[in-house]
C-alpha positions in Angstrom: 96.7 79.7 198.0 96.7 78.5 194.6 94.8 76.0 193.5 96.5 72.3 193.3 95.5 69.7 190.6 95.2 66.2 191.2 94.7 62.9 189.3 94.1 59.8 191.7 94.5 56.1 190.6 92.0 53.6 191.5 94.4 51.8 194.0 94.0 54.7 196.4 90.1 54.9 195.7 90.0 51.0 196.7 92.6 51.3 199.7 90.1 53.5 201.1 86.9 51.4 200.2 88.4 48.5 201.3 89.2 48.1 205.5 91.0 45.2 205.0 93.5 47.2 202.8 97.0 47.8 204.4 97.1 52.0 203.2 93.2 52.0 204.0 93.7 54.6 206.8 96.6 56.5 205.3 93.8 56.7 202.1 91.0 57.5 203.9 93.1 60.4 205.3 94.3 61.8 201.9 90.5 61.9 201.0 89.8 63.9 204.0 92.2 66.3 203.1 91.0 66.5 200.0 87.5 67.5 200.9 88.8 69.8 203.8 91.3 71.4 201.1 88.1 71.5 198.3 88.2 75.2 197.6 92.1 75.1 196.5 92.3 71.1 195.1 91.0 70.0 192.3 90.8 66.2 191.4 90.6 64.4 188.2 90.0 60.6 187.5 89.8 59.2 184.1 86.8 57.5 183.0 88.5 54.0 182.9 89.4 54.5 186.7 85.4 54.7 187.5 85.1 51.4 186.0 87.9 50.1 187.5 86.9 50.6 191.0 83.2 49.3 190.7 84.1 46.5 188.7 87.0 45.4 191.5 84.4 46.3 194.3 81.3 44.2 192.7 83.5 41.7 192.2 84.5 41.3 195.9 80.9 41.4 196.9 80.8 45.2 198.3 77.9 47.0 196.3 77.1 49.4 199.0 81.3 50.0 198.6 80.7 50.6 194.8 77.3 53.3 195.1 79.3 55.0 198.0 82.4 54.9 195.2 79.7 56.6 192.7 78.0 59.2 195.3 81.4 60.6 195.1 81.6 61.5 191.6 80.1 65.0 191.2 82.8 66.0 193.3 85.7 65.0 190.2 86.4 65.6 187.1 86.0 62.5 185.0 88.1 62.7 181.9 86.9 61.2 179.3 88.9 59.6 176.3 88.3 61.3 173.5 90.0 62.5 170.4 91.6 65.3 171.8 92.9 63.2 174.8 94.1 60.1 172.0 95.8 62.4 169.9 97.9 64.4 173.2 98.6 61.4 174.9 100.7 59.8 171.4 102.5 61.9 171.9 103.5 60.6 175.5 103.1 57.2 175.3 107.0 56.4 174.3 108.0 57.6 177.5 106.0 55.0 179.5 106.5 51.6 180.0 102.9 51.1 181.4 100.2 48.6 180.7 97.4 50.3 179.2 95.2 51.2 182.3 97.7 52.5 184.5 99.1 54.6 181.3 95.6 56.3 181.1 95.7 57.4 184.6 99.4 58.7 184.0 98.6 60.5 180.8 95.6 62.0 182.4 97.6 63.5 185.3 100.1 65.1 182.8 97.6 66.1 179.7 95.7 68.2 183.1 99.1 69.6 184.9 97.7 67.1 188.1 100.1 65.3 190.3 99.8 61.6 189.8 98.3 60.1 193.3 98.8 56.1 193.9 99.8 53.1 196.1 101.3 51.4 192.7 105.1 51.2 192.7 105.3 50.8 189.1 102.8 53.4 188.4 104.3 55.7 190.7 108.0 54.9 188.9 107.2 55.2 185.4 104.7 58.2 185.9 107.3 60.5 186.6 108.9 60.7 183.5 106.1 62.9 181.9 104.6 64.2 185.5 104.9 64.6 189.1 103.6 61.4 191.0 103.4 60.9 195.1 101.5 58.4 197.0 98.5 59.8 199.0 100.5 59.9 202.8 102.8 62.9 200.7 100.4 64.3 198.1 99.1 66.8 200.0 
């Protein structure tokens, strides 16, 4: 099978952190997939995602949420903003409608041929004019 590329917004990492989310099971779920599927998906999260999902986590008062978040990490590929990324992503940018955060994660997903992963309508929207985007209950 060949190998499937990923990029996963921090409203699915937080769905699935979080039990009193609404898409908490149907996250949890894609994540399980994921790690059954490891040897043929690969996922990427950009940098500004990481901090996203322990700030939101330390801010509702679940740390052990936020290291179990972290643990996790080795297992992605954290993109990091660099020139490279700035100068491809430009490019892009006129074809989103995005605030700045979610158009990371959307440029990330296209600049690495991923599918965009998220709960966020707008996201999820405006992400498919430069890649393919899915929430997680169809991404895999």
């Amino acid at each position: 099978m060949a190998m499937r590329t990923f990029c996963v917004d921090s409203s699915v990492f937080l769905a699935a952190l979080l039990t009193s989310d609404v898409t908490n099971a149907a996250s949890q779920e894609y994540f399980r997939r994921v790690e059954r599927e490891s040897a043929e998906v690969r996922v990427f999260i950009p940098a500004t995602v990481v901090l996203e999902v322990v700030n939101v986590l330390l801010k509702v008062d679940q740390r052990s949420a936020a290291e179990e978040f972290l643990q996790q990490l080795p297992s992605l590929e954290v993109v990091a903003i660099d020139d490279r990324f700035i100068e491809e992503a430009t490019k892009l940018l006129p074809r989103l409608r995005l605030k700045t955060a979610d158009a990371i994660v959307a440029l990330t997903a296209a600049l690495n041929d991923a599918m965009l992963v998220t709960w966020d309508q707008q996201l999820l929207r405006q992400s498919k004019n430069i890649t393919a985007a899915a929430t997680p209950d169809v991404a895999l």
